[in-house]
C-alpha positions, -999 to 999 in steps of 0.1 A, spaced: 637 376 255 636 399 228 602 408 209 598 389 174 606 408 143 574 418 126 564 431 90 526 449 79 539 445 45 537 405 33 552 388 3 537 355 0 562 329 -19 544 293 -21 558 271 -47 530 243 -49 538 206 -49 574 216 -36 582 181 -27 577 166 -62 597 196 -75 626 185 -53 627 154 -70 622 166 -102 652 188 -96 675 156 -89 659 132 -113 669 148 -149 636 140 -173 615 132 -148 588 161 -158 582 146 -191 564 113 -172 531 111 -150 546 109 -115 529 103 -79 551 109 -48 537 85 -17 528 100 12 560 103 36 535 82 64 522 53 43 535 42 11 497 30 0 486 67 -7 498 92 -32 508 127 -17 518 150 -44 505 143 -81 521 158 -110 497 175 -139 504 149 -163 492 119 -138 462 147 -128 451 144 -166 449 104 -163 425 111 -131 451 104 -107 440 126 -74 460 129 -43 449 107 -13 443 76 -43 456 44 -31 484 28 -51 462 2 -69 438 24 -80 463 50 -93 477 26 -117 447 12 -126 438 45 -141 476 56 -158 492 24 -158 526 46 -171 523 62 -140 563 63 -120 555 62 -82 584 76 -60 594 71 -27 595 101 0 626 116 12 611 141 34 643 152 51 652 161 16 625 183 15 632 199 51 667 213 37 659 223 3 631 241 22 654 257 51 680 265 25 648 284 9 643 305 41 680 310 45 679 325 10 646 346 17 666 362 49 697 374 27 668 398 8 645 406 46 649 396 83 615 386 84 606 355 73 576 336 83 575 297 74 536 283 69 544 249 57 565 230 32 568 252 -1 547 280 20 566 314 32 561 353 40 587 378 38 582 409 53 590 437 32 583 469 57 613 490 49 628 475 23 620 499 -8 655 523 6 672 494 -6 657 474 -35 634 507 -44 599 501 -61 573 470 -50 587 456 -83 621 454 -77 617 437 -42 596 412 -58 621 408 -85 650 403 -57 625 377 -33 623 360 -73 661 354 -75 671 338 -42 648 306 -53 663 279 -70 666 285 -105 648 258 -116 617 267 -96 615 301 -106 591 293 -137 566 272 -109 571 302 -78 540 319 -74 546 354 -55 519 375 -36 523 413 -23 497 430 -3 490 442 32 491 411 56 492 377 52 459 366 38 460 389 13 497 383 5 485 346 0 458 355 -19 474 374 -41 499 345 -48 473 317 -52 460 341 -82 496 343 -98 503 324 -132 531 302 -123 568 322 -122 548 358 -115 534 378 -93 501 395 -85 507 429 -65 478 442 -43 483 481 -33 481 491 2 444 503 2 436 484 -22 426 453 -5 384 454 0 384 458 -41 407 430 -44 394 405 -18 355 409 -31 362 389 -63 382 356 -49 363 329 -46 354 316 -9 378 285 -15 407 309 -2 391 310 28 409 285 54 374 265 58 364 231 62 342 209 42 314 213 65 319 251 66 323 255 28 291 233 19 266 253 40 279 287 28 277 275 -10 241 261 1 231 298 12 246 314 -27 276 325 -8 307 319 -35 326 348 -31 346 374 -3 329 403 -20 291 384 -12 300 373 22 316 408 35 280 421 22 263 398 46 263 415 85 287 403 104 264 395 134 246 374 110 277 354 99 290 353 140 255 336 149 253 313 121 291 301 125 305 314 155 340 326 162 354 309 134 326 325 108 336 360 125 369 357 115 359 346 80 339 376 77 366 396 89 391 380 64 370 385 36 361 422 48 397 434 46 398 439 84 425 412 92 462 420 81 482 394 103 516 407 105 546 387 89 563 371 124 602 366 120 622 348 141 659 342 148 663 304 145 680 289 178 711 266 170 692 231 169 713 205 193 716 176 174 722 138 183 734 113 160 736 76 159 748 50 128 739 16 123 765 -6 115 736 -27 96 704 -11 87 677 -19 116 642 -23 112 633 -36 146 610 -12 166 628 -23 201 661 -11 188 650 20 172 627 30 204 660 20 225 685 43 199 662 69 205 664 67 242 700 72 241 698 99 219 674 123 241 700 109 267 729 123 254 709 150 240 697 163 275 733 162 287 745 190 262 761 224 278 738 244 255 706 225 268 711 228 306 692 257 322 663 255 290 638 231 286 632 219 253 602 229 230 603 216 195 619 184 187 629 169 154 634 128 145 648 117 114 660 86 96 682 82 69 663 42 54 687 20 37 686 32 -3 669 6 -29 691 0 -56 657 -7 -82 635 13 -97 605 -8 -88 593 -4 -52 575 -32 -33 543 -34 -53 555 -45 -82 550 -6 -98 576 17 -117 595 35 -91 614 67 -90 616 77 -128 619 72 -161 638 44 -179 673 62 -182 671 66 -144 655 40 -130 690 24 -123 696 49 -100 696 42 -60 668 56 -48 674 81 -14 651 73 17 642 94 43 616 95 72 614 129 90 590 134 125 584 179 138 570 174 172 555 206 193 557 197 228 524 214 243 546 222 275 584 227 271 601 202 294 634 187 304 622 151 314 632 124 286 604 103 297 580 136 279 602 144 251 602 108 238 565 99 246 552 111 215 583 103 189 576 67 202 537 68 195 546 83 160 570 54 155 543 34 164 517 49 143 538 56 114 574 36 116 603 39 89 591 17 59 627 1 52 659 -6 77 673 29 95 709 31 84 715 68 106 689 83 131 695 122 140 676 140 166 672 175 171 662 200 196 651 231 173 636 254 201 639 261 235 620 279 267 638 292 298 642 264 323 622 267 359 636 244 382 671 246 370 701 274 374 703 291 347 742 292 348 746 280 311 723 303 295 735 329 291 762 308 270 728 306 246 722 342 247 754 350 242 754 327 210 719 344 202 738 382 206 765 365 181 739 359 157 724 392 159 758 408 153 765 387 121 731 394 109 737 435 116 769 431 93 761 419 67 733 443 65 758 470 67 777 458 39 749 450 18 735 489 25 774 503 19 772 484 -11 739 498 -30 742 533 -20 782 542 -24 787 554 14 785 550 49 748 563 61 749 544 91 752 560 126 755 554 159 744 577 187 768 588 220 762 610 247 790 635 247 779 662 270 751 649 289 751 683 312 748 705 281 715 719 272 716 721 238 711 684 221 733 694 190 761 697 221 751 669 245 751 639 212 772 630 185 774 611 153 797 588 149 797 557 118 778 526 130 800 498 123 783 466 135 
């Protein structure tokens, strides 16, 4: 396998709330109202709130009741989280026309790597600008954008931008910018955060004073990273990756079903038929992917009785329905029994909250197999290889492009019995 792509330069693009942005996208005026998205796992909690609801006192993690006891104008809407999973991966696809490396953190949350990039866009500046254009339009007023050296100061950076710029850090720069933030960038926990505000810690700057032996016997591993963090002497690399081809099975209800024995046995046949694709055999699967298209409401009030979806001249509208499950297998495998074990608890836990009209799984990553041939795998490789090859192309036309002329070359031994290098290679135009 061939090492991940990685980038010492970071450009940190986070739009916040991204989820509620996707639906303000598709539901024309619905800014102008105080809006609550539910969370995607129980429609009795609020997930994303807009600033409009925030001014009533509406908080995320607020039951339903008590949100509209406090802003009784305030229009919940339902949770289409596959929705949100392709406006996001369209996202990345956009981020890798501009670099190959692009790191995903979470929904909303991605690096770009920038290490070499200033031969083609030029300054800091203008690679910011061009990371700017590939997102959506309408979501280029909310993006914040970070530059500096490494992640967490790449997502500092960004969590300091006004909404639709950017805050650049220069390489060096990062102990002077760093010892101002406040220690709420820190990834702590409540417990963590409360005992370090309880010792007049509130900033990098006053805990990188501190020793870090100090900080390492108070906190342990975890407070030595902290301390690291805020000290400037962490700079995680941005991690690329080529994205396999996921293998996806689909299934469509002729009626929409809500029983759990039916979806637990549709789900069965699905890593059935799943397992049995040529792609699969000889890899065992690593990363799988459940989701369910619900059966649309044709209101705009939703179950409780509350305003649903939007504002009056929409709330006509059908309202789209998704239910979307990411599972990390701790141990790649090829038995179905372990690949559907815990999509069944989370079906459990958390089932679809309406009738499944289409359920789609997806295998999105893959380890070599152990016990079985690997006859088939290189068929994967080979599609990998293709990938690679399309990637390297359209890089060469996009350097061709900017710079007028071919400056791309590939190396072949000509004379390898000559002494002199000028006589033993040549130059010849790369042309992927």
């Amino acid at each position: 396998m061939s090492r991940r792509p990685t980038s010492s330069l970071a450009t940190c693009v986070w739009i916040p709330l991204f989820a509620l942005r996707c639906e303000e996208a598709r539901h024309e005026g619905l800014a102008a109202y105080p809006t609550a998205l539910l969370a995607p796992d129980t429609t009795r909690k609020l997930w994303h709130v807009s600033s409009l609801a925030r001014r009533a006192g509406v908080k995320p993690g607020m039951t339903v009741s008590q949100a509209i006891g406090l802003c009784s104008t305030l229009q919940l809407i339902e949770p289409d989280p596959v929705h949100y999973d392709e406006r996001f991966s369209s996202l990345l696809s956009s981020l890798n026309d501009v670099s190959p490396v692009v790191e995903p953190a979470e929904l909303g949350l991605a690096y770009v790597g920038t290490d070499g990039l200033a031969g083609v866009y030029g300054s800091q500046h203008k690679i910011i600008e061009a990371i700017r254009q590939t997102v959506r339009p309408s979501d280029r007023q909310t993006v914040r954008l970070g530059f500096g050296f490494g992640k967490f100061t790449a997502w500092v950076a960004a969590s300091r931008a006004k909404p639709g710029e950017a805050v650049i850090v220069p390489v060096g720069g990062e102990k002077a910018f760093l010892a101002s933030q406040p220690i709420s960038v820190l990834p702590l926990d409540s417990d963590i955060h409360r005992r370090l505000r309880q010792l007049g810690i509130r900033s990098l700057g006053a805990l990188a004073a501190l020793p870090e032996a100090a900080i390492t016997a108070q906190f342990g591993g975890v407070g030595r990273r902290l301390w690291r963090l805020a000290a400037g002497r962490i700079a995680d690399p941005v991690e690329g990756s080529i994205a396999p081809e996921p293998i996806v099975a689909a299934l469509t209800f002729f009626t929409p079903v809500g029983e759990r024995e039916l979806l637990v046995h549709a789900l069965e046949q699905l890593i059935s038929r799943a397992l049995k694709h040529p792609r699969r055999i000889g890899w065992r699967v690593h990363a799988v992917r459940l989701r369910a298209d619900l059966e649309s409401g044709g209101s705009g009030v939703d179950s409780r009785g509350a305003a649903c979806c939007a504002p009056t001249n929409t709330r006509s509208a059908p309202t789209n329905r998704s239910w979307l499950v990411n599972v990390l297998l701790k141990d790649p495998t090829a038995d179905a029994g372990s690949i559907g074990a815990p999509l069944k608890t989370r079906l459990e836990q958390s089932p679809p909250t309406g009738g499944v009209e289409r359920l789609v799984l997806e295998f999105t990553a893959f380890a070599p197999g152990t016990a079985e041939l690997q006859l088939f795998a290189r068929d994967a490789q080979a599609a990998a290889r293709a990938g690679q090859q399309r990637a390297l192309q359209s890089a060469a036309r996009e350097i061709r492009m900017r710079v007028k002329r071919a400056c791309l070359y590939h190396v072949i031994e000509v004379q390898p019995w000559s002494r002199l290098p000028e006589r033993r290679y040549a130059l010849i135009d790369y042309e992927p």
